[in-house]
Each structure stands twice: as structure tokens, then as C-alpha cells.
N, C-alpha and C positions, 0 to 999 in steps of 0.2 A: 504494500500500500504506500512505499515510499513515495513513489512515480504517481504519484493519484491526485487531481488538482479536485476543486468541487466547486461549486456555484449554488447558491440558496436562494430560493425565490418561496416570497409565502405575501398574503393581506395582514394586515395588524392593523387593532383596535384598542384606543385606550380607554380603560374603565376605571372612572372615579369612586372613589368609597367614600359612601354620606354618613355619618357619623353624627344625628344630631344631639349626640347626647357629650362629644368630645366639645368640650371648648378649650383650644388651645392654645389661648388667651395666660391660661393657667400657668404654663411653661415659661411666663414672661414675668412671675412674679418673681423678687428678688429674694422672698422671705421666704418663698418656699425650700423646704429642710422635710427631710426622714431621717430621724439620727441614725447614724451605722447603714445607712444606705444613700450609695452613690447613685444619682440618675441618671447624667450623662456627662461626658466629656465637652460637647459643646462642638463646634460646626469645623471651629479653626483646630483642635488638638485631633479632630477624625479626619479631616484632609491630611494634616499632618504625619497620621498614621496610616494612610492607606499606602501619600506619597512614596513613603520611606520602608511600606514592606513590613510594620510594628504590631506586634499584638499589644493590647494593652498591659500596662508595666504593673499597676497594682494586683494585690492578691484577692480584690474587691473585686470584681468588674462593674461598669455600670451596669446599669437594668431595662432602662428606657432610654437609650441615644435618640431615637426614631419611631416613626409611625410612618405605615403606607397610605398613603391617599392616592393612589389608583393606580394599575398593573397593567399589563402590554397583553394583550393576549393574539396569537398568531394562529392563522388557516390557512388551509390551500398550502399546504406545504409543498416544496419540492426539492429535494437535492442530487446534485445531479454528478455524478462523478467524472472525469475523464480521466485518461490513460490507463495503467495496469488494473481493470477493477477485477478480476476475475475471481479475488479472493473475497471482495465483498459479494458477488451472486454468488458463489456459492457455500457461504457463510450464510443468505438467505433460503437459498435452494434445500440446503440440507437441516433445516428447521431452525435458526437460531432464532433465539429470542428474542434479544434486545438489542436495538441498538442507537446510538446515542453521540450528538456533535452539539456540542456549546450549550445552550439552556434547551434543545431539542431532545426529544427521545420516542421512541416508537417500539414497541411489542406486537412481535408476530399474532397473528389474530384480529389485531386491531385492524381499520380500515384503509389500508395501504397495497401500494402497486411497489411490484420492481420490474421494470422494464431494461431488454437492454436496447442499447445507442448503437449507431456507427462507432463512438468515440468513447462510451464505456457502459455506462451504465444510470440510469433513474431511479429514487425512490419519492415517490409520490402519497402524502397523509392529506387529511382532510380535518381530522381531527383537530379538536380544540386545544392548544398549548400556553400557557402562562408562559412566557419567558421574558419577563424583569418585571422588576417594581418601581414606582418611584415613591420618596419619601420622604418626609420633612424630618429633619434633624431639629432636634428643639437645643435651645442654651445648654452652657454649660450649668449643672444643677448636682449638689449645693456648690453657690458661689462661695468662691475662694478669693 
């Protein structure tokens, strides 16, 4: 599969999560504290830490860095392989399971094509896939 290049084509939707019961207004207050619990790191120390590759350093983790307010969901999937693919059909052919590229994944059974190409090979879902979220990072909480 060294030799194997791939191309993704799919529709994507984003869907909002309504929450009327979050006000997150809350996150903005300056007084808010849970003693011996840390909420989050705050917007600038989690850029910080993604940048850089960091788990976080304390023996506490925070608890709430985030909330998702709506998710990407992806259909009409297709991926399409070129060059050597022969070990992916017949990694299908001979019943595999599962298989899976980046927030993608698909299980034999499910509602999927593999097709082959002149130039390699198609797998074709229909299926409904979540692949990312987005989120609001709230302050750092409790203020230091």
C-alpha cells in the first residue's frame, strides 16, 4: 500500500447543538471556584499545548476546557485509491471488517461499494459519519 495515493470526496453538514439550558455566560465569571477542582486551562495555555505537542503538566487535569456547539457530519462518501491497490480489494474480497482513514471508518455489512478502476480501486458509503466537532473553549477557570 506504499505506492497507493487516495482522493476523498463526500457532502458535509454542520449541526448546531441548542442547549437552552447552558448559559455560558457563567464561564465569564471571575469568582467562579470549585475548591480542588480545576476547570480549565483557558484558550491561550490549550493553543499552547496543542502547538508544542504537551499533555497537560499537572497531576489534576482540568475537567471542562470545552463544550461542543455543533459537529460536521459527512455522506456520500467516497474514497478512491490509485496505484498498487490490490491488497486493499482483496483485504475486502476476503471479508475484512473494518476499515478506516482519518475520522472515516466503515464495517463490512454496512452500506458500501468497492469497485475497481482502471487506476485502482473505489470505496463508496452512504452512511452517516460525525467526523469533527467544533467547540468553544471557555476561560481559564479558577483564575490565577
Amino acid at each position: 500500500m506504499a505506492a497507493c495515493n487516495l482522493s476523498i470526496s463526500f457532502s458535509a453538514l454542520s449541526a448546531d447543538i441548542n442547549r437552552p439550558w447552558l448559559h455560558s455566560e457563567l464561564f465569564s465569571d471571575t469568582k467562579l471556584e470549585v475548591d480542588g477542582f480545576k476547570i480549565s486551562p483557558g484558550p491561550v495555555r490549550i493553543h499552547e499545548m496543542i502547538k508544542n505537542g504537551e499533555v497537560e503538566e499537572s497531576h489534576q487535569p482540568s475537567q471542562f476546557p470545552a463544550y461542543p456547539t455543533s459537529f460536521i457530519i459527512a455522506a456520500n462518501t467516497a474514497i478512491e485509491f490509485t496505484g498498487e491497490t490490490k491488497a486493499i480489494e482483496e483485504f475486502w474480497r476476503s471479508g475484512g471488517e473494518k476499515l478506516g482513514y482519518g475520522p472515516w471508518s466503515v464495517k463490512s455489512g454496512e452500506s458500501l461499494a468497492v469497485d475497481s478502476t482502471v487506476t485502482g480501486c473505489k470505496i463508496s458509503f452512504g452512511t452517516l459519519q460525525v467526523i469533527g466537532w467544533i467547540s468553544q473553549i471557555i476561560p481559564a477557570l479558577p483564575r490565577v
